[in-house]
C-alpha positions as CSV (number, residue, x, y, z in Angstrom):
1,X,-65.8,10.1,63.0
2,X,-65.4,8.2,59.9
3,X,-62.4,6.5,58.9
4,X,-60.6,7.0,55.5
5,X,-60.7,4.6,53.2
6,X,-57.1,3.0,53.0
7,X,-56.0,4.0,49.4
8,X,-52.8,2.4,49.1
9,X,-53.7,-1.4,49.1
10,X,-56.1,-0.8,46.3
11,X,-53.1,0.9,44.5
12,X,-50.8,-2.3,45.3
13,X,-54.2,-4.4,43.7
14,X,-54.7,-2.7,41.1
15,X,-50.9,-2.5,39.8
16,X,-50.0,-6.5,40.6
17,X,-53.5,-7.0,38.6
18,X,-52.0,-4.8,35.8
19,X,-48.6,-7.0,35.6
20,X,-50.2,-10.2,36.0
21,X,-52.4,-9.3,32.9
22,X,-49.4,-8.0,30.7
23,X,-47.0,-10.8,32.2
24,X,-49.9,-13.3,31.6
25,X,-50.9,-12.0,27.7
26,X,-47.0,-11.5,26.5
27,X,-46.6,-15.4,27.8
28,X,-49.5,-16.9,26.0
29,X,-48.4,-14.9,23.0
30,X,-45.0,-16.3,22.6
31,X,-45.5,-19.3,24.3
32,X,-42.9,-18.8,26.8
33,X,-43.2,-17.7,30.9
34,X,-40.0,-17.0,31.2
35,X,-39.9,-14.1,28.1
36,X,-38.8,-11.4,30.4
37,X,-35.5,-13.3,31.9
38,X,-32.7,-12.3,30.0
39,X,-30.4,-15.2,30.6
40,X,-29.0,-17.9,28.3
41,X,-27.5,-20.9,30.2
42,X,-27.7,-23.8,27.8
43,X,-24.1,-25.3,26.5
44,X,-24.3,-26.1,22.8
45,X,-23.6,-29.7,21.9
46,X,-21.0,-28.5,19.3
47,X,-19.9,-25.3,17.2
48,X,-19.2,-24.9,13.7
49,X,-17.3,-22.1,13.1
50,X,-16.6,-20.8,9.5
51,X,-13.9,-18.4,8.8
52,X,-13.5,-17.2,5.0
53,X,-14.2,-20.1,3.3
54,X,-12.9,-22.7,6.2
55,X,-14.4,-24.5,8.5
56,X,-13.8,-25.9,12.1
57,X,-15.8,-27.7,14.6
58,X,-15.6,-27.6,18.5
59,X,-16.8,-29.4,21.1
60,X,-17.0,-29.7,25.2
61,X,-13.4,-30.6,26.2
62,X,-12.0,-28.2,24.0
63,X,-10.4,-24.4,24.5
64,X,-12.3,-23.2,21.8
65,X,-15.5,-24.5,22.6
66,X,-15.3,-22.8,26.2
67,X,-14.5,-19.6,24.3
68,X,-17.5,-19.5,22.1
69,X,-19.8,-21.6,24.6
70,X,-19.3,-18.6,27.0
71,X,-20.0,-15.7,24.5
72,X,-22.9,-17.1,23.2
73,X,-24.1,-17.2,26.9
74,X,-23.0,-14.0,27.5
75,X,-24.2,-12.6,23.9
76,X,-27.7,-14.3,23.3
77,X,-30.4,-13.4,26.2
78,X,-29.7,-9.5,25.3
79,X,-32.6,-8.9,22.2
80,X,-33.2,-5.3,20.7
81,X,-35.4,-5.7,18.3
82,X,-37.2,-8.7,16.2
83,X,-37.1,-7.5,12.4
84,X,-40.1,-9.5,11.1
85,X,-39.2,-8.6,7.5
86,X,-35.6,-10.3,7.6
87,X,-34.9,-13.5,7.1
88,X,-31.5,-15.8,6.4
89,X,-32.0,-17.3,2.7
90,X,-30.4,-20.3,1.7
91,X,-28.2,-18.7,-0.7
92,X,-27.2,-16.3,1.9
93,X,-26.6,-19.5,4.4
94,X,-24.2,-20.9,1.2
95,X,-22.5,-18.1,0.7
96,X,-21.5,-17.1,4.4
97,X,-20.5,-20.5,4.9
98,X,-18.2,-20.5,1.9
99,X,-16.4,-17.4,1.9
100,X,-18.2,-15.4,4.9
101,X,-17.8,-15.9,8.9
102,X,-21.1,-17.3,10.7
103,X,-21.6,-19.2,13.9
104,X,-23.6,-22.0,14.0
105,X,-24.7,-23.6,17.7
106,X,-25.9,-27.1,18.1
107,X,-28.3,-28.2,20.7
108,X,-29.4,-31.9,21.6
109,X,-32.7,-30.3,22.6
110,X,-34.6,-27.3,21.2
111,X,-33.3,-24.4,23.3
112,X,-34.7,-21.0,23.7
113,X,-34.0,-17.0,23.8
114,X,-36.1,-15.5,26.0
115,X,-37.9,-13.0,25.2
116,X,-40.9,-10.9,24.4
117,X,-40.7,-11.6,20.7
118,X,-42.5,-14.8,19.1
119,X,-38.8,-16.4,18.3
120,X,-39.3,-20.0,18.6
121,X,-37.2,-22.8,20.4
122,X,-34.2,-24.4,18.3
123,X,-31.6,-27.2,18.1
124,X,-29.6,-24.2,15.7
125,X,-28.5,-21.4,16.1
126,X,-26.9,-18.5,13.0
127,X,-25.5,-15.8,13.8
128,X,-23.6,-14.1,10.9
129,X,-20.7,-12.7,11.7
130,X,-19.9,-11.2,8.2
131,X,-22.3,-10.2,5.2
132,X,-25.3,-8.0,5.2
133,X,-27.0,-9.6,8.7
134,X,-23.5,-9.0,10.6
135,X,-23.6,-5.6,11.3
136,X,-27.1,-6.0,12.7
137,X,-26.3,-8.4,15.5
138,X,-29.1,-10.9,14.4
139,X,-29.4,-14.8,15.6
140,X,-31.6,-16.6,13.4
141,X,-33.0,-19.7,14.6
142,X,-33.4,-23.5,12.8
143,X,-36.7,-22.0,10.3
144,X,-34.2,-18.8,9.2
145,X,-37.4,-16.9,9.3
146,X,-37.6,-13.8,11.5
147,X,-34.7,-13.1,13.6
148,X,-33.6,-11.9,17.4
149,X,-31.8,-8.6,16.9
150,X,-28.9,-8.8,19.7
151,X,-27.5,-5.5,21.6
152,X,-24.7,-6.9,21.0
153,X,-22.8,-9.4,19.5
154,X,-18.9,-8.3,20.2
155,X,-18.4,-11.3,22.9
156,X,-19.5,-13.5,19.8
157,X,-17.2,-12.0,17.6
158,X,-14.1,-11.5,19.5
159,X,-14.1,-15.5,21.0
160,X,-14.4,-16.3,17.1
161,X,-11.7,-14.5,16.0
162,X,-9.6,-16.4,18.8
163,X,-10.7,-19.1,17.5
164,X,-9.7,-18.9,14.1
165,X,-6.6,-17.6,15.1
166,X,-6.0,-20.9,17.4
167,X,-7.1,-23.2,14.5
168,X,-4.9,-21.4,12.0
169,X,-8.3,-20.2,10.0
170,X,-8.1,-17.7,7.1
171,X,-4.3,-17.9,7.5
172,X,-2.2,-18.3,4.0
């Protein structure tokens, strides 16, 4: 009597084969290995805040910093979307910085976002927290070119508005 031929290690082959290739392809595209880990563990150097047309800087050691340290970790490794067609203009940078709200983390090292878009490592990050790009949860990186859509970008915004509150920002 002949034996069956054993069909489920070929299926088991044939599917690690198939993830290796896609895993392999998606890594060499956007030069990153570790594009489907969706965690962000880097601190930031320092933070500049800017709140309607003020301006405050934190750093390690300070309440603040922990505040928006940790929602920028929480915030960053969960990309939607990468809107090739957007990008963060100086004018734009100007004008949020003067009378808008943006984030702005500092690295000592080019830091990345994982992910399976080509979205380069950076010593900055953007993330507007007011103007046209706000409400579309986007983190641009040091080139302003092309930017990670966020699911979300609420833990961001809620530690800055602590923030502002704690340094007196926006207040009369």
């Amino acid at each position: 009597m002949r034996k069956k031929p054993a069909l489920l290690p070929l299926v088991l082959t044939a599917l690690f084969v198939i993830l290796f290739i896609v895993w392999s392809m998606t890594a060499i595209m956007v030069n990153d290995a570790l594009w489907f880990l969706p965690v962000f563990s880097t601190d930031a150097s320092f933070i500049d805040l800017y709140w309607d047309g003020e301006h405050v800087r934190v750093e390690p050691g300070s309440d603040g910093y922990t505040l928006l340290n940790e929602a920028l970790q929480e915030d960053l490794p969960h990309v939607l979307a990468y809107p090739n067609t957007a990008g963060l203009s100086d004018t734009t940078l100007e004008e949020l910085r003067m009378e808008g709200r943006l984030v702005e983390a500092h690295y000592a090292e080019p830091v990345r976002v994982h992910s399976w878009y080509a979205f380069g490592p950076s010593k900055v990050f953007y993330i507007p927290l007011s103007g046209h790009h706000g409400p579309r949860n986007r983190v641009f990186n040091r080139g302003r070119g092309a930017p990670l859509e966020l699911r979300s970008i609420d833990t961001i915004m809620l530690a800055a508005e602590k923030v502002s509150q704690q340094e007196g920002l926006g207040e009369p």
